[in-house]
C-alpha positions as CSV (number, residue, x, y, z in Angstrom):
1,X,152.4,78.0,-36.6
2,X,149.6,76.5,-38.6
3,X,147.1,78.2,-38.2
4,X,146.4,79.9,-41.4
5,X,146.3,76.3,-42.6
6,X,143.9,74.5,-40.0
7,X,142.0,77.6,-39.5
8,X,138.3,76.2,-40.1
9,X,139.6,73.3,-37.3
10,X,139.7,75.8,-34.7
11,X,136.6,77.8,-35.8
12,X,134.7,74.6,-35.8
13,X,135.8,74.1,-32.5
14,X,133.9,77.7,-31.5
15,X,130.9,76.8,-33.4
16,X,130.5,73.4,-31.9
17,X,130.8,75.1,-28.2
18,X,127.8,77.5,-29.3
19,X,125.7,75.2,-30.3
20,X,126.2,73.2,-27.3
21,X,124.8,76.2,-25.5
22,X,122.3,77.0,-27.3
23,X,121.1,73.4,-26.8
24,X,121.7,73.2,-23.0
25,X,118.8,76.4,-23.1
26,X,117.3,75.3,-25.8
27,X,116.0,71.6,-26.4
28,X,114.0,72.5,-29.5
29,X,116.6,74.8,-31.2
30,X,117.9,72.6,-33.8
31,X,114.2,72.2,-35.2
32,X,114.5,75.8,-35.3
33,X,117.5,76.6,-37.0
34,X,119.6,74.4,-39.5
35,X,122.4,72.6,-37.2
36,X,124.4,72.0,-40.7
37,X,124.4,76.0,-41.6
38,X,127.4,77.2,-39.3
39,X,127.0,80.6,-40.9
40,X,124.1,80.7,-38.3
41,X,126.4,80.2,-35.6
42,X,128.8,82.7,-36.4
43,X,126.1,85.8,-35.0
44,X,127.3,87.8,-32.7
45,X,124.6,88.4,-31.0
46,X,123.9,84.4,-29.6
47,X,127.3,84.8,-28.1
48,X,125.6,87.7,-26.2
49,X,122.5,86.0,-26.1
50,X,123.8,83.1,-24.0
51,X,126.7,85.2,-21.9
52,X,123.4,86.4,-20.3
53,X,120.1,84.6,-18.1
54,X,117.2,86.0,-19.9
55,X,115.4,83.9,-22.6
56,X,113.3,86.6,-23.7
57,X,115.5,87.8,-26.2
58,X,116.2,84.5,-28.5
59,X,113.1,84.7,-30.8
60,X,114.5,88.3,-32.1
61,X,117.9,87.0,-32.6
62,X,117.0,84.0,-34.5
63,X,113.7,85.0,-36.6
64,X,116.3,85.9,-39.9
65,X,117.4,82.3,-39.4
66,X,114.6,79.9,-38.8
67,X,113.5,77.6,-41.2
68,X,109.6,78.8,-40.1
69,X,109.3,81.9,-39.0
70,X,107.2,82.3,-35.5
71,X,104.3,84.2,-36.5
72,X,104.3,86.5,-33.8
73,X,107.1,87.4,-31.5
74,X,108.5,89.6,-29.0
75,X,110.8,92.4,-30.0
76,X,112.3,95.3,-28.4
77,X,113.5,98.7,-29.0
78,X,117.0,100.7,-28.3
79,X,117.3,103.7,-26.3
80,X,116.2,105.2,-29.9
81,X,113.4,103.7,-30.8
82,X,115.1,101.2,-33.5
83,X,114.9,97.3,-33.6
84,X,117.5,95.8,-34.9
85,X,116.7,91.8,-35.9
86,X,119.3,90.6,-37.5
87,X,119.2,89.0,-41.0
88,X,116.4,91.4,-41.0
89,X,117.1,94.9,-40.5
90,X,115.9,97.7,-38.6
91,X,112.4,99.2,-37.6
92,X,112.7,102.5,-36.8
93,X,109.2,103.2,-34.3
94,X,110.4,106.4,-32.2
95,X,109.5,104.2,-29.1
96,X,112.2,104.0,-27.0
97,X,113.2,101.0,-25.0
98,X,109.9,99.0,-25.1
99,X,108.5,96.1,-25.8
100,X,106.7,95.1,-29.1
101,X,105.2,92.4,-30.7
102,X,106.2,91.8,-34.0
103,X,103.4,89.7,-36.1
104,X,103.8,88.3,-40.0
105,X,101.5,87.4,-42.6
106,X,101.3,87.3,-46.3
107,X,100.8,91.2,-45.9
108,X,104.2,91.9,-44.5
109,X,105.2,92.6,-41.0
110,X,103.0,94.5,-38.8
111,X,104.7,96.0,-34.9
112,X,101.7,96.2,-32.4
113,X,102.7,98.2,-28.9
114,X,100.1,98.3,-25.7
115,X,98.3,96.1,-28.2
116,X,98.0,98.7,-31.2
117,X,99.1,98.8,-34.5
118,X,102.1,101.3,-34.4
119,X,103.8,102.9,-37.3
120,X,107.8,102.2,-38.5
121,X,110.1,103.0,-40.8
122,X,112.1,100.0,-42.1
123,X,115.4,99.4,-43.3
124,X,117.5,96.2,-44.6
125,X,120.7,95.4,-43.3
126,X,124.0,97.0,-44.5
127,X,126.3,94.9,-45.8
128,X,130.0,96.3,-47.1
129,X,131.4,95.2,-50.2
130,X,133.3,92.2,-48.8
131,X,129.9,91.4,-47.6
132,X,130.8,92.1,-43.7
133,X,127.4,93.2,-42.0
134,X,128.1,97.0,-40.9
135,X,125.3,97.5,-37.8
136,X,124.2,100.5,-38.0
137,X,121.6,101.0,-34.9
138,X,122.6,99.3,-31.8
139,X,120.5,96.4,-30.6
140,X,120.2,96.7,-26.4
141,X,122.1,93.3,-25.7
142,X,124.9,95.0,-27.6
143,X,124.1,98.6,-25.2
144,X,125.2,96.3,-22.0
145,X,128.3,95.3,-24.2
146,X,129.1,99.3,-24.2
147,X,128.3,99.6,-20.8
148,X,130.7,97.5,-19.6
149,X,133.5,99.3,-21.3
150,X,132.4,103.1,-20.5
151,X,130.1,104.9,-17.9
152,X,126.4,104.3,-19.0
153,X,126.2,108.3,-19.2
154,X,128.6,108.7,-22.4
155,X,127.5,110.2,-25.4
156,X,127.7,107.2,-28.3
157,X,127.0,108.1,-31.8
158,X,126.8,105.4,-33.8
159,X,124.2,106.4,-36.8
160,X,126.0,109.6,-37.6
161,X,129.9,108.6,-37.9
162,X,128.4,105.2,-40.0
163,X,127.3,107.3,-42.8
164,X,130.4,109.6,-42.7
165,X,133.1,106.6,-42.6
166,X,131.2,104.0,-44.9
167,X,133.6,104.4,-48.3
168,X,136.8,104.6,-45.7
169,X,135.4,101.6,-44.0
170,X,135.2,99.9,-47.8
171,X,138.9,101.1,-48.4
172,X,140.3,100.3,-45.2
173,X,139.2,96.5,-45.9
174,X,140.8,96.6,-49.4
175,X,143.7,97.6,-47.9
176,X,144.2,95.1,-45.7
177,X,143.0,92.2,-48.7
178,X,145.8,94.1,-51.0
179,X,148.3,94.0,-48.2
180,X,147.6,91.5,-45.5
181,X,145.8,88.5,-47.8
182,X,146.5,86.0,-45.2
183,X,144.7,87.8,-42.6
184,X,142.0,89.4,-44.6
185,X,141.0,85.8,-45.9
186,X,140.7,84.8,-41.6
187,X,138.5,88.0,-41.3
188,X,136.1,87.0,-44.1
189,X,135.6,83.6,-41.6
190,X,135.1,85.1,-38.7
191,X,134.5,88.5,-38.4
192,X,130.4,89.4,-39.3
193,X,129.6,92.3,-38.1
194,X,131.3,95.7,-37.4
195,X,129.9,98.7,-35.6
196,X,131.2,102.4,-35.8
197,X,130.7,104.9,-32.9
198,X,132.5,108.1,-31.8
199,X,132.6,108.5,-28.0
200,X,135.0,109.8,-25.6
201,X,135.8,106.8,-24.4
202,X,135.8,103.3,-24.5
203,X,138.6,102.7,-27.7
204,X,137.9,100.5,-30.1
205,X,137.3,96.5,-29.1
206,X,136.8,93.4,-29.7
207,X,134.6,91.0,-27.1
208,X,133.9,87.3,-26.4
209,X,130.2,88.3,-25.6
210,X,129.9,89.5,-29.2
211,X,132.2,87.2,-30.5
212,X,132.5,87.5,-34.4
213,X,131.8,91.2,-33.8
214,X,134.5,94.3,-33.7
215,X,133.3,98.0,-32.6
216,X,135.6,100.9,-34.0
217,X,136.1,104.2,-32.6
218,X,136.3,106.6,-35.2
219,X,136.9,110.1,-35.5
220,X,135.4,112.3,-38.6
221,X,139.0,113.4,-39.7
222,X,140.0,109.5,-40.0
223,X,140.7,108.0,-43.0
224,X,141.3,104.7,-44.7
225,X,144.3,104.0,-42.9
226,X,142.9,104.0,-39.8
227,X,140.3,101.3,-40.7
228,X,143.5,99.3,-42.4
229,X,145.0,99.3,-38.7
230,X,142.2,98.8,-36.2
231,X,140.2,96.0,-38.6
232,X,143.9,94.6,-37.9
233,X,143.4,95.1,-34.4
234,X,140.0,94.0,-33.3
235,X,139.6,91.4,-35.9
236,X,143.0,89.8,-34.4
237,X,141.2,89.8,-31.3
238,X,138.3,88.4,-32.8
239,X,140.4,85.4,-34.5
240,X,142.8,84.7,-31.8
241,X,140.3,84.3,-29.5
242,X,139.0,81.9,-32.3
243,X,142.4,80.2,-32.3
244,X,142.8,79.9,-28.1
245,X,139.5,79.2,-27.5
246,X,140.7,75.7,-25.9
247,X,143.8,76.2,-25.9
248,X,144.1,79.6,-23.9
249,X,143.5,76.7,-20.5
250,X,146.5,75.1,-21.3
251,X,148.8,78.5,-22.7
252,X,150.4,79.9,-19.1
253,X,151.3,78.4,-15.5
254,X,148.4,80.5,-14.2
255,X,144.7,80.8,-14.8
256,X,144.6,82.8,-17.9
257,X,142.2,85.1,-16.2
258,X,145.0,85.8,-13.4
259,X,145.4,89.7,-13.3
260,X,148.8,90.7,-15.1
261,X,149.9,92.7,-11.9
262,X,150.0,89.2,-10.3
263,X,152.7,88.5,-11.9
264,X,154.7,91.7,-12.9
265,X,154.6,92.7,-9.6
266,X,153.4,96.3,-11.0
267,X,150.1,97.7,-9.6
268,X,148.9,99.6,-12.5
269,X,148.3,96.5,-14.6
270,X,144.5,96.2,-15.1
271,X,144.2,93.5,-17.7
272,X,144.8,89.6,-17.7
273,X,147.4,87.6,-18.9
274,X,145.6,86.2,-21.5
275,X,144.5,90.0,-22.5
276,X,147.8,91.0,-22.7
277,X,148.9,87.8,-24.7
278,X,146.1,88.9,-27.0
279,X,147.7,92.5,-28.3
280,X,151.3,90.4,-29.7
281,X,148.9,88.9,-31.9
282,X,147.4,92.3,-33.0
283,X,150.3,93.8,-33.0
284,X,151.7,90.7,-35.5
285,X,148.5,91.7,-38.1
286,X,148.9,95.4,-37.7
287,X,152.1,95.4,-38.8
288,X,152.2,92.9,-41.7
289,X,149.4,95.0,-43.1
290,X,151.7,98.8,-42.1
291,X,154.2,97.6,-43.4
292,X,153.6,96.2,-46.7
293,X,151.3,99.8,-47.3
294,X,154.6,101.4,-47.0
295,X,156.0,99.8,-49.8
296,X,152.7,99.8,-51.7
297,X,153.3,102.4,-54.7
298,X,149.4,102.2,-55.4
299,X,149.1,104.2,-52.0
300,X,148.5,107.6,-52.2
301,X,151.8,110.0,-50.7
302,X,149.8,110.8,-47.7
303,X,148.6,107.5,-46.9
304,X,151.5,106.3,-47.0
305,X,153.0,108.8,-44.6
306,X,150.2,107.8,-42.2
307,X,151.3,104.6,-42.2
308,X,155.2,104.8,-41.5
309,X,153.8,106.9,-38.5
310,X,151.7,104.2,-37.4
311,X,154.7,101.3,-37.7
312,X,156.5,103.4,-35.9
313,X,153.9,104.0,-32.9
314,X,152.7,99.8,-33.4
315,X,156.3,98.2,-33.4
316,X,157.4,100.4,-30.4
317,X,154.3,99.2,-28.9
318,X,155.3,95.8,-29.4
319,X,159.0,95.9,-28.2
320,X,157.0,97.0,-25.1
321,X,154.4,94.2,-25.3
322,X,157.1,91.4,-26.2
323,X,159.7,93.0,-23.3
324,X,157.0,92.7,-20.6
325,X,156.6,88.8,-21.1
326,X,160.4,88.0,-21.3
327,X,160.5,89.2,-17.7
328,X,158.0,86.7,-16.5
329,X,158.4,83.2,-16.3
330,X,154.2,81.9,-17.3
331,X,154.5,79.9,-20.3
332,X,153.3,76.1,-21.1
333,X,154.8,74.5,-24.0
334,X,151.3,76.4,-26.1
335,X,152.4,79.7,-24.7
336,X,155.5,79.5,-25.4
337,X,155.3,78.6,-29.2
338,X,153.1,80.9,-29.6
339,X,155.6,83.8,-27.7
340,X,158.5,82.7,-29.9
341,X,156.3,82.8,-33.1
342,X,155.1,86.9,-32.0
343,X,159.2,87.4,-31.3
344,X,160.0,86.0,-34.4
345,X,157.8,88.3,-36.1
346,X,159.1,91.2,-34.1
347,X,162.7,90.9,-35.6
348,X,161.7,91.3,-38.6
349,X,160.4,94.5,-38.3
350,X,163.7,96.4,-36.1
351,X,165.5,97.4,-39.2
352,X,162.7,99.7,-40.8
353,X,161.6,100.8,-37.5
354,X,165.1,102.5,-36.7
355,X,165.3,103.4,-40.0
356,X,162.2,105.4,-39.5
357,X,162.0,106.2,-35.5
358,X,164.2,108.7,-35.8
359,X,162.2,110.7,-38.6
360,X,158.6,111.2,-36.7
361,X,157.4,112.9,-33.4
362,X,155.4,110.6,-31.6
363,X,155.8,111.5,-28.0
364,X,152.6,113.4,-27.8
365,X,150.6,110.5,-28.7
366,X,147.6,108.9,-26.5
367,X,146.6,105.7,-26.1
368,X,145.5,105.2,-29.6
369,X,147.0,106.5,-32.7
370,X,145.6,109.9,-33.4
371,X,146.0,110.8,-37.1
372,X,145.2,114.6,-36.6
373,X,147.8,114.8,-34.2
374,X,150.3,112.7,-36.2
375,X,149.8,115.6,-39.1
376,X,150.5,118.2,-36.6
377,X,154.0,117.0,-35.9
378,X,154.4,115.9,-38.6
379,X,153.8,117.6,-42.4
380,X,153.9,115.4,-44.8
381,X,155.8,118.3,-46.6
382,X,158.1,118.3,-44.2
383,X,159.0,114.8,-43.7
384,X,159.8,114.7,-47.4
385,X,161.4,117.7,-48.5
């Protein structure tokens, strides 16, 4: 595969389709914004923007980007009171869920709401060392994003785990630049944003409706090593669906969109065949990262005890992942290079994963890797007395 190679061909391919539909909205939107900057293009939120019918929201997206700012504008507020405009920052107003206008002059920014001047307090964007944006309020096109993954009802924090897991999140990403430089340097190009939260449910994801986006699921006991493995995760979801954005039509001998029960035959798959394709990808980054942190010396003992545990748990879960598509006969001549590139991969990894499968307790495990649990079973003093 080439892809690491012809990388920017396939991202171009993505920016080209957004601005198409911007423009098919928008007939004025490239006196607006710069059609030569693709950094522009790259926001997550005009993915959301145009995954949805109402106009209302594109002057708040866009205002960081326009080569004139609109004078006055129409902005809105989160459940909590905060407006998030990106490029911006955040206006904090204690108004939940309204509309404002936002007005500028050579005095600054003034927020006017049932036509009076209200108070705010402001603050910039966050940006991480690499210089990845992390969000830290949500913005309430990216609230429908989180409703469709868990019951509007759920308790979401996303302000207070930010400011626990900030240094982890900086560590976790020089991790993965230390370990996995072929994948960090596709992250730098193509994932902007990242959100924390800690909720119940959904896991952590990755969408198409806030492409160049990941939101991570994080609990206060996790560390580094948890951000090493899920930036892994959900920014391989973020560029392989960069990589397949055309080609994902052409991959399988069904829609891509056909329901993996379809064809497995077994009721309790949810998911698409595409979705599912998706994780071998994942699963590819995850453990190129794991496993090179295992022979990292620079690691700390207990970091890299976490991550033999989660090799262990990730290349199970990808014998699983590549077993369940050798049953099926749904490849095209794309899917299948693709399939024999993830197997290919795979081998590589059996040796240390029998060398180590036998030496950690796993089977109590959920869905997701839970590091508190993982300690539990396993001590590291244990493991290596």
């Amino acid at each position: 595969m080439e892809f690491y190679i012809d990388f920017d061909k396939y991202l171009g391919s993505v920016i080209d389709s957004i601005k198409q539909l911007l423009y098919s909205r928008n007939a004025d939107i490239f006196n607006r914004l710069d059609f030569d900057d693709d950094s522009i293009y790259l926001e997550p939120l005009l993915y959301t923007y145009v995954n949805q019918e109402d106009d209302k929201w594109l002057d708040c997206i866009i205002y960081g980007y326009e080569k004139e700012k609109k004078k006055s504008i129409d902005v809105f507020s989160n459940a909590e009171g905060v407006i998030y405009i990106p490029q911006i920052g955040y206006f904090k107003t204690g108004i939940p869920a309204a509309t404002l206008i936002l007005e500028s002059n050579d005095n600054g920014i003034i927020l006017l709401y049932d036509e009076k001047k209200t108070e705010y307090v402001f603050e910039p964007v966050l940006l991480l060392d690499n210089g990845m944006e992390l969000v830290k309020y949500q913005h309430p096109l990216l609230e429908v994003v989180f409703t469709e993954q868990v019951p509007k009802e759920a308790k979401i924090d996303i302000e207070g785990i930010y400011k626990i897991h900030l240094n982890n999140l900086n560590k976790g990403l020089a991790i993965i630049a230390e370990n996995n430089p072929e994948n960090y340097t596709l992250l730098l190009k193509n994932v902007k944003k990242v959100m924390l939260f800690n909720a119940a449910q959904p896991n952590s994801f990755a969408v198409m409706k806030a492409h160049n986006m990941i939101f991570l699921n994080v609990n206060v006991w996790d560390s580094e090593m948890f951000f090493a493995d899920h930036i892994s995760h959900e920014g391989g979801h973020v560029i392989f669906n960069t990589l397949t954005y055309e080609s994902k039509f052409e991959m399988f001998n069904c829609h891509h969109n056909t329901n993996f029960s379809e064809v497995t035959g077994v009721e309790r798959e949810h998911s698409s065949v595409y979705l599912r394709f998706h994780a071998l990808f994942s699963y590819l980054e995850i453990t190129k990262c794991i496993e090179s942190c295992i022979n990292n010396n620079a690691l700390s003992k207990r970091n890299v005890h976490e991550a033999k545990g989660r090799y262990v748990f990730h290349v199970f879960r990808f014998k699983l992942a590549i077993e369940s598509f050798e049953k099926i006969n749904v490849f095209k001549e794309e899917g299948l290079a693709w399939f024999n590139f993830f197997k290919k991969h795979y081998r590589t990894l059996e040796e240390k994963y029998n060398e180590l499968e036998t030496m950690y307790v796993l089977d109590d495990q959920p869905y997701d890797f839970n590091s508190s649990i993982f300690e539990k079973r396993n001590p590291l003093q244990a493991i290596n007395s």
